[in-house]
C-alpha positions as CSV (number, residue, x, y, z in Angstrom):
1,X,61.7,80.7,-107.4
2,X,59.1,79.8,-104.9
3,X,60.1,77.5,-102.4
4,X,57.0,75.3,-101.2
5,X,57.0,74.5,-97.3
6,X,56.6,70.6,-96.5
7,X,53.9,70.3,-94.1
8,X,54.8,68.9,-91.0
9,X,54.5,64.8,-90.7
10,X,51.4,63.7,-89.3
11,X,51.9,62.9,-85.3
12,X,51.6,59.4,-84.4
13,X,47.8,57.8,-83.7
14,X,47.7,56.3,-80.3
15,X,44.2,55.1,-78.6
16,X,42.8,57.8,-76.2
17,X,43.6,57.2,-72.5
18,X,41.1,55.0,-71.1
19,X,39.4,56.5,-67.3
20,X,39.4,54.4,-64.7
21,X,36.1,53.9,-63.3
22,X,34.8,54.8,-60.0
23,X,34.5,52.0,-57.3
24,X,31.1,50.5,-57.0
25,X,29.6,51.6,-54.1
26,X,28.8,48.4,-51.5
27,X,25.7,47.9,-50.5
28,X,25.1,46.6,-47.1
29,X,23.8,43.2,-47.3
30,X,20.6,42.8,-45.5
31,X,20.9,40.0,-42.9
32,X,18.1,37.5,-43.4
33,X,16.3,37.2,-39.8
34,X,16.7,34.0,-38.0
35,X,13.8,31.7,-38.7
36,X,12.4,30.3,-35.4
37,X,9.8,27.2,-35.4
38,X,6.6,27.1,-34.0
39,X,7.8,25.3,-30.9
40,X,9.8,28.6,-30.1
41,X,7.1,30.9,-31.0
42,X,4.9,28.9,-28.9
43,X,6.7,29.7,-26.1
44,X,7.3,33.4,-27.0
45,X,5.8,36.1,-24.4
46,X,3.6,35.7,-22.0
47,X,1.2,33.7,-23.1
48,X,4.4,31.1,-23.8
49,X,5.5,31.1,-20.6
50,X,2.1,30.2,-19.2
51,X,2.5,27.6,-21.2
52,X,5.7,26.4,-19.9
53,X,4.3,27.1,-16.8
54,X,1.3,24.7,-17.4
55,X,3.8,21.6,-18.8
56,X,5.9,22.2,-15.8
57,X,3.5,21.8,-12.8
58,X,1.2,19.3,-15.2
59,X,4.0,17.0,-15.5
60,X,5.0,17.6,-11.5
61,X,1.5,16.6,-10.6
62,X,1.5,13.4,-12.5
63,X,5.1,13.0,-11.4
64,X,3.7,13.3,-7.9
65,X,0.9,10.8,-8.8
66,X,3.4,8.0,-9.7
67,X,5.0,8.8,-6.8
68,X,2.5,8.6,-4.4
69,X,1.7,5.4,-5.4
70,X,5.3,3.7,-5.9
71,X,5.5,4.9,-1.9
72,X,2.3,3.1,-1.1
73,X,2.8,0.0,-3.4
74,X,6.3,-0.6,-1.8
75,X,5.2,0.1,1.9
76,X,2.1,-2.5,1.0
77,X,4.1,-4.9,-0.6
78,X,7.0,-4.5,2.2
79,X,4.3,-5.5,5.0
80,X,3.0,-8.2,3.2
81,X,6.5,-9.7,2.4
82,X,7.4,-8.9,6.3
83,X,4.5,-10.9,7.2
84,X,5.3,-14.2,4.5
85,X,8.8,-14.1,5.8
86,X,8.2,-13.8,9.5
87,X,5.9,-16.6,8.9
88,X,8.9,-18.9,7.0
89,X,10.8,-17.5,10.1
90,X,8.1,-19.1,12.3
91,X,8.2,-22.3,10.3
92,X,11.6,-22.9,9.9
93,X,12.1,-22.7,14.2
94,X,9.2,-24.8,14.0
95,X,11.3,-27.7,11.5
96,X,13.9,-26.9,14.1
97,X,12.5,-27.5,17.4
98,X,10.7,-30.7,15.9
99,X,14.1,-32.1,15.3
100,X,15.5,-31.4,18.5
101,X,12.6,-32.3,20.5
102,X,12.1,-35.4,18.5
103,X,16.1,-36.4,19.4
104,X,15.3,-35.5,23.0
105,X,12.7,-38.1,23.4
106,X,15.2,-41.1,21.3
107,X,18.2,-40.6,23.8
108,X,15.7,-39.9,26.5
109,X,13.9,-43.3,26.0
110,X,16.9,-44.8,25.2
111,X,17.7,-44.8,28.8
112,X,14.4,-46.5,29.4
113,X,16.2,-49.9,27.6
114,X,14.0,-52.6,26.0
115,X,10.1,-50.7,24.6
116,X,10.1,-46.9,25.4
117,X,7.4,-45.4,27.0
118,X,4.2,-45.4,24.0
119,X,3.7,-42.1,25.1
120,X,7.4,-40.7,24.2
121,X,7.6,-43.2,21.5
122,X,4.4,-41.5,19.8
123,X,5.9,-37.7,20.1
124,X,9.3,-38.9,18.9
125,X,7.4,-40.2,15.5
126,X,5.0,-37.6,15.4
127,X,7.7,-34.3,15.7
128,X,9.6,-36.5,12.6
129,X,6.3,-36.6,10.6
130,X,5.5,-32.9,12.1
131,X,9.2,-31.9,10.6
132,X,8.9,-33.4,7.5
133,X,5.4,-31.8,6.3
134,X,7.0,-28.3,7.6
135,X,9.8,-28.7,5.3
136,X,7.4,-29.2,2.2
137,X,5.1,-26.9,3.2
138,X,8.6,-24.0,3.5
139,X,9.7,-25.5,0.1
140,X,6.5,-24.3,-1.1
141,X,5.9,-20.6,0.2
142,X,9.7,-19.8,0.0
143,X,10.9,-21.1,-3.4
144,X,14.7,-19.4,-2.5
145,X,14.6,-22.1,0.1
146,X,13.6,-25.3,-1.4
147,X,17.4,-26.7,-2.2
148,X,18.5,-26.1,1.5
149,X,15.2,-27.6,2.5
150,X,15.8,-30.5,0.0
151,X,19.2,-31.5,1.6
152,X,17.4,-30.9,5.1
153,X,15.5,-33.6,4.4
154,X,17.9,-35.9,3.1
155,X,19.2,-36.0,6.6
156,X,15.8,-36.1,8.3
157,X,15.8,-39.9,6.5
158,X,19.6,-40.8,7.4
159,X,18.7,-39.4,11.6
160,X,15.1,-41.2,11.5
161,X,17.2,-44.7,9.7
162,X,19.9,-44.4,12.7
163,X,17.5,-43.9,15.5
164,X,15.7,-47.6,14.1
165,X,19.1,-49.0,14.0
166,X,20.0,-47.9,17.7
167,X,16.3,-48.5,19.5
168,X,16.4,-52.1,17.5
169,X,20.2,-52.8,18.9
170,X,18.8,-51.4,22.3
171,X,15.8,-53.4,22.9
172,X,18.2,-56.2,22.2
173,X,20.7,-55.7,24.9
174,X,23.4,-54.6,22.3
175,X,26.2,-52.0,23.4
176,X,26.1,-51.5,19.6
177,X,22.6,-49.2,20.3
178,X,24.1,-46.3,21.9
179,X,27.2,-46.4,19.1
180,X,24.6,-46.2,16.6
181,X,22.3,-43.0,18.7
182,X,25.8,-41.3,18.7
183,X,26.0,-41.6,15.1
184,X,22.2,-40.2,14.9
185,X,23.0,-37.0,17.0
186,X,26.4,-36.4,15.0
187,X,23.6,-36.6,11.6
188,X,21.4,-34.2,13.3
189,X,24.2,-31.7,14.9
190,X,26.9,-31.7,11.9
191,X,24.5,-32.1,9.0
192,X,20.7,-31.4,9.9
193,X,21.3,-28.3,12.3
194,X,23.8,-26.1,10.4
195,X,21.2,-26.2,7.5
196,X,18.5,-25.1,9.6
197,X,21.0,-22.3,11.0
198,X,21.3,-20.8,7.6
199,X,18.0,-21.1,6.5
200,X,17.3,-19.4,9.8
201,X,19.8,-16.7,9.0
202,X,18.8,-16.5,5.7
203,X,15.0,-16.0,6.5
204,X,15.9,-13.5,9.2
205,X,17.7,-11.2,7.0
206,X,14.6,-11.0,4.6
207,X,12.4,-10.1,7.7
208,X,14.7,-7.3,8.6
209,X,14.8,-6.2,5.0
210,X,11.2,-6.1,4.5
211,X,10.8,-4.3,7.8
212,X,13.5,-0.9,6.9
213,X,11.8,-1.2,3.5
214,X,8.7,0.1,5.0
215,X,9.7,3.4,6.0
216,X,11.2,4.0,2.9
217,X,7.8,4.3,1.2
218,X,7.6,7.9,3.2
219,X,10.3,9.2,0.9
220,X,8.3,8.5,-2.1
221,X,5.4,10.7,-1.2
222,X,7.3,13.4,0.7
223,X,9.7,14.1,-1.9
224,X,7.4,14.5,-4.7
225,X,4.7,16.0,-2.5
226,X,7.1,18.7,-1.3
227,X,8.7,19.7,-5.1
228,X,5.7,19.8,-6.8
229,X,4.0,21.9,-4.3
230,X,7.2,24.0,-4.7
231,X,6.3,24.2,-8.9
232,X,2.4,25.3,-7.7
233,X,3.4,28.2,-5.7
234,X,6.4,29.5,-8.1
235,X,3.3,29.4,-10.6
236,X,1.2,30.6,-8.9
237,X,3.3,33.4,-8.0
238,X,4.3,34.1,-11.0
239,X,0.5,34.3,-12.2
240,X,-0.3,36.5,-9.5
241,X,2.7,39.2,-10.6
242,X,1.7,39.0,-14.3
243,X,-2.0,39.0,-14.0
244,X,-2.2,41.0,-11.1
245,X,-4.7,38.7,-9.0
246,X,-3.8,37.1,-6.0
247,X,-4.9,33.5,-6.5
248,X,-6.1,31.5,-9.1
249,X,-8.3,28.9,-7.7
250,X,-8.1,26.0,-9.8
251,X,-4.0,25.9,-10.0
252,X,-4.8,26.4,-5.9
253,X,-7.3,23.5,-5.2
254,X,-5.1,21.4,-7.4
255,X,-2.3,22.4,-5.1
256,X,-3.8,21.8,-2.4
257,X,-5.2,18.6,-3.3
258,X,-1.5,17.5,-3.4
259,X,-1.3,19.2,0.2
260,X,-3.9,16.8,1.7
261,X,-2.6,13.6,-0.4
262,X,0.8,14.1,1.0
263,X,-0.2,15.2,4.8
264,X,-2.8,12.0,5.0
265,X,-0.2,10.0,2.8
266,X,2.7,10.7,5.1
267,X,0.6,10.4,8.2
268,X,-0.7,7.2,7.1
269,X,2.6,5.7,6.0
270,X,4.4,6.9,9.4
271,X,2.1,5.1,11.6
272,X,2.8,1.9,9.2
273,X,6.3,2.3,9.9
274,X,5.4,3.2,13.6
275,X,3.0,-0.2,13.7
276,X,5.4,-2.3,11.7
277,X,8.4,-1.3,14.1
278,X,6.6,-2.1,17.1
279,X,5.9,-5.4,16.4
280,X,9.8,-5.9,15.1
281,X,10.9,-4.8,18.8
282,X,7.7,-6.4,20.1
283,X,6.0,-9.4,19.6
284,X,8.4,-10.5,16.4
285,X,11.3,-10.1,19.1
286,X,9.4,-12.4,21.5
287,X,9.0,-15.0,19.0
288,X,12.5,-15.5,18.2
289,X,13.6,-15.4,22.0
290,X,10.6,-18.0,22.4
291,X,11.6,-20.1,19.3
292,X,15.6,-20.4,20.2
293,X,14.7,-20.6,23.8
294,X,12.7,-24.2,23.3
295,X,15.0,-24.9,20.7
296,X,18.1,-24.2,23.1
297,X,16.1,-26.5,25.9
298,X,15.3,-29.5,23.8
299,X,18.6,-29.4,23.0
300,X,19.7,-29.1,26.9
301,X,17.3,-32.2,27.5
302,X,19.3,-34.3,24.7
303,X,22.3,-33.6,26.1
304,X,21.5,-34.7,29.7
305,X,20.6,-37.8,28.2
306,X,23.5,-38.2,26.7
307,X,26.2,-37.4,29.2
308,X,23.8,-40.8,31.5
309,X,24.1,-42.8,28.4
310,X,27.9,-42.2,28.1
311,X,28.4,-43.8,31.8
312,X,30.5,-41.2,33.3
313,X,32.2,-40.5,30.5
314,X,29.9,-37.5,29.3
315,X,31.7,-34.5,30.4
316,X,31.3,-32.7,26.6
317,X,27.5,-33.2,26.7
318,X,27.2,-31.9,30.5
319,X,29.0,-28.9,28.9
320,X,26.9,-29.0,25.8
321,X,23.7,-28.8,28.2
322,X,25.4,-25.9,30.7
323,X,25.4,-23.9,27.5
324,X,22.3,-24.8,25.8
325,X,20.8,-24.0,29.0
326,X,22.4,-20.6,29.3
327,X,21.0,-20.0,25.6
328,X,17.5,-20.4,27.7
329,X,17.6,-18.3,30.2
330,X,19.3,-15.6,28.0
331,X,16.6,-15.8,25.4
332,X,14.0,-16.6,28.3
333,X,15.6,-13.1,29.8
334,X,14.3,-11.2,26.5
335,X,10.6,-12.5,26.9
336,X,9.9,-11.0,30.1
337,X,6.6,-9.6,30.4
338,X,4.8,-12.4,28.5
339,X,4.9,-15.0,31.4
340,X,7.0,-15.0,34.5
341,X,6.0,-18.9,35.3
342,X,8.3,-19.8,31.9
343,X,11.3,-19.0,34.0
344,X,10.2,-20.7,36.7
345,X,8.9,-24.0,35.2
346,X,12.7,-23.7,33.3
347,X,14.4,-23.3,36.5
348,X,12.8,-26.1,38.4
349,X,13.7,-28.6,35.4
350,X,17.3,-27.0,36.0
351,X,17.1,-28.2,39.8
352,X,15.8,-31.6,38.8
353,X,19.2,-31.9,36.4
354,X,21.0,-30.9,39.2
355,X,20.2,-33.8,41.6
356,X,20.7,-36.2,38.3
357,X,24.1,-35.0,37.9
358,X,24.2,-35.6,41.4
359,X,23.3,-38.9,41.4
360,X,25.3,-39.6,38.6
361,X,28.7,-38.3,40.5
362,X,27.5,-40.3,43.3
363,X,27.7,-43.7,41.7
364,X,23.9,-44.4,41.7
365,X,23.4,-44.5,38.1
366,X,20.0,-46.0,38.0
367,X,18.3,-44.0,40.5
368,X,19.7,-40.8,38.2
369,X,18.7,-42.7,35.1
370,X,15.1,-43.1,37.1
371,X,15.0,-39.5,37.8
372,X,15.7,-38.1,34.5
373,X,13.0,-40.7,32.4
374,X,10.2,-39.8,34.8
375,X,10.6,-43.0,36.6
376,X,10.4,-41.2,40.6
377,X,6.9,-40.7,41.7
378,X,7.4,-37.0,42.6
379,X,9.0,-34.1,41.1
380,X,11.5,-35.8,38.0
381,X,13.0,-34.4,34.9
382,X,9.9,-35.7,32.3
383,X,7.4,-34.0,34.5
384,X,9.6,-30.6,35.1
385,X,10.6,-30.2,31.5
386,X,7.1,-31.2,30.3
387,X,5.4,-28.0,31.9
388,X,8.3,-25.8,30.7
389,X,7.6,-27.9,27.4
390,X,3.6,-26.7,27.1
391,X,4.3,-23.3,28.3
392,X,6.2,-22.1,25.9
393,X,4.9,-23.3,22.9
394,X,0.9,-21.8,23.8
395,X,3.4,-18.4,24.4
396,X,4.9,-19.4,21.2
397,X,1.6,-19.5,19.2
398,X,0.3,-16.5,20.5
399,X,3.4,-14.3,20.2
400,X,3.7,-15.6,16.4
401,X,0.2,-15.2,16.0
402,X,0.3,-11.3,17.0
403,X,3.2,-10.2,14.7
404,X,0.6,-12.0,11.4
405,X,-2.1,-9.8,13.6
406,X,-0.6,-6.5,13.4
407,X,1.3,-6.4,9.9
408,X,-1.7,-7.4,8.6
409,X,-3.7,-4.6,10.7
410,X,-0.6,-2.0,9.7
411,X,-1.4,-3.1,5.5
412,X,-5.4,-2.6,6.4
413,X,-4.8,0.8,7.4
414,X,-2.4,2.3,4.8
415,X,-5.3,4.4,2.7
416,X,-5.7,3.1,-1.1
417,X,-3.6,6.0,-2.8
418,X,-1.4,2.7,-4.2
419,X,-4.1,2.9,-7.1
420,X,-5.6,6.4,-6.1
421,X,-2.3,8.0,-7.0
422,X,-2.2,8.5,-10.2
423,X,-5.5,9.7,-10.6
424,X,-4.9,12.3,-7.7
425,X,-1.8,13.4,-10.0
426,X,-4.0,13.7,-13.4
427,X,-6.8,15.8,-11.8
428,X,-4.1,18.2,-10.2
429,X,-2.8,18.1,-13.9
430,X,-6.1,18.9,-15.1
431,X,-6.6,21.5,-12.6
432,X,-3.5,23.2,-13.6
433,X,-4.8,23.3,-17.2
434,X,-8.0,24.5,-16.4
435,X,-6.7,27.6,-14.4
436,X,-3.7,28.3,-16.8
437,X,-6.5,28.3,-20.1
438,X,-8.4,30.6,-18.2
439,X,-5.5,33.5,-18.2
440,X,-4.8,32.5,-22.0
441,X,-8.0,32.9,-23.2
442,X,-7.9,36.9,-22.0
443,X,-4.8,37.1,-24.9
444,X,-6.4,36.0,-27.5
């Protein structure tokens, strides 16, 4: 018997082994280039740094324009306010030797007793009414002033209503009088005077503002002269390398028109300055010596008054008038030059007070009293002080007259590149633009 073989079971189905598949291959990712604007690319190679080169010294030259002409404007307008404020100076001494010399005739005439003399009664009213129109007229060209000047003369009408009080009481016989020219001086000394002082002050510290301000107009126009003519030669330098020629002449006429506006501009503006300090250590110092020296005297001339009307009992005003009359011969001391008779006139009215003290210490009263109001046929205080009096003020009016003279001669001969400037500045721009076109044109 045949024995059949089983075939062998069928082997188990499983899924063929699935490959794993090669790694993709990275491409390198191309890096997009770095867009740049037209502002960039305007300024790319050499043709964009002409261009630079062409903003820079165009903007230097109008730069240089505004310059010039902020340096001129503030020299010009620093003269012109030197010359209103020495002139406020002027009239404020003025309002101040009015009110002394218009006190130094009341306790002056008061001596006289009864009517004072027409003559000194008519300067008295006349230096009041000569005060009074000053202070308006400084109210009105110095408007910083006009509340000091306000209260000035709010005690210009208490001093003048205390005067009429004491020449009333005087002419009368009544001891009252003199209380009541005390009472008038105090006004004028304690309240009048120390507003005067500061308005003085004040108006003295403006001058000498105005004055250093001049000098600083230089700096405007040698500062921008000298860096912009420091931009035209780098450019033109640099042109010269690049381009290979040694000059381009309209980049070099518009440097050198800056050359010339800052040689003549600094040449004019130093001789300004020169000018405007000359008169400051000149004529403007002469003034103020003048103006405190009459003030000082009038105020001497009051005070010898006083120490006769106080009947030996005036040793404070004899010290008053020692030092008031040191003031003039200090202040007389920084006038020399202008007239050597001031100090003489001043010191023969000092030897007339002299023999009125004299007098006075004596015991003869009324023959000092007749001395000092004029009454003595020779030389006497009235007539002594009277030609120190007319003296100084023609020096006065000339000496104030010369400083107006020669700041307004110092503004007259600044050239006009206050308005020039800028147009100087523009055509050295346009210059610039012209030569710099010139070398782009050959790249295009």
């Amino acid at each position: 018997m045949t024995q059949t073989q089983s075939a062998p079971p069928p082997a188990a189905w499983s899924p063929p082994a699935q490959q794993s598949a090669p790694p993709a291959v990275q491409q390198p990712t191309a890096q997009a280039p770095s867009p740049r604007g037209p502002i960039a690319r305007w300024f790319d190679g050499t043709p964009g740094r002409m261009r630079a080169f062409l903003i820079l010294a165009a903007v230097m030259s109008v730069v240089f324009g505004l310059a010039a002409a902020q340096g001129f404007r503030q020299a010009d307008g620093a003269l012109e306010r030197a010359e209103a404020n020495a002139a406020q100076l002027v009239r404020i001494q003025a309002i101040h030797t009015n009110l002394v010399s218009a006190n130094a005739d009341a306790t002056n005439a008061f001596l006289v007793g009864g009517l004072e003399p027409p003559a000194q009664r008519e300067h008295f009213v006349e230096s009041l009414n000569e005060a009074a129109r000053l202070i308006a007229e400084a109210a009105t060209a110095q408007p910083a002033d006009t509340d000091a000047l306000g209260a000035l003369n709010q005690t210009l009408l208490t001093y003048g209503g205390l005067i009429e009080q004491a020449r009333a009481n005087n002419r009368q016989g009544l001891p009252i009088g003199s209380q009541y020219l005390r009472d008038a001086n105090a006004v004028l000394q304690d309240d009048s005077l120390p507003l005067v002082k500061a308005l003085v002050q004040a108006n003295e510290e403006r001058v000498d503002t105005e004055f250093d301000g001049i000098s600083q107009g230089n700096i405007w126009v040698l500062v921008g002269g000298l860096l912009t003519l420091v931009v035209f030669a780098v450019t033109l330098r640099w042109l010269a390398r690049r381009t290979h020629r040694y000059i381009n002449v309209p980049i070099a006429t518009g440097g050198v028109l800056v050359l010339l506006t800052t040689i003549i501009g600094g040449f004019a503006l130093a001789n300004a300055s020169s000018d405007a300090s000359d008169t400051r250590s000149g004529s403007y110092d002469r003034t103020l010596a003048l103006s405190r020296a009459r003030i000082a005297a009038y105020d001497a001339r009051s005070n010898e008054s006083l120490t006769l009307i106080a009947r030996g009992s005036g040793g404070a005003y004899e010290e008053a008038y020692q030092a008031s009359a040191g003031t003039v011969d200090e202040q007389l001391r920084k006038t020399s030059g202008i007239d050597a008779s001031l100090q003489s006139q001043w010191d023969d009215y000092k030897e007339v007070h002299v023999g009125v003290r004299k007098l006075d210490t004596d015991g003869a009263w009324d023959q000092a009293v007749d001395l000092a109001v004029g009454k003595t046929p020779k030389a006497n205080s009235v007539l002594a002080f009277s030609a120190f009096d007319r003296s100084s003020a023609e020096q006065l009016n000339t000496t104030s007259g010369d400083v107006s003279t020669s700041l307004t001669d110092a503004r007259n001969g600044l050239p006009p590149i206050g308005w020039l400037g800028v147009p100087i500045g523009i055509a050295a721009a346009l210059l610039v633009a012209w030569g710099m076109s010139q070398r782009l044109e050959e790249y295009r």
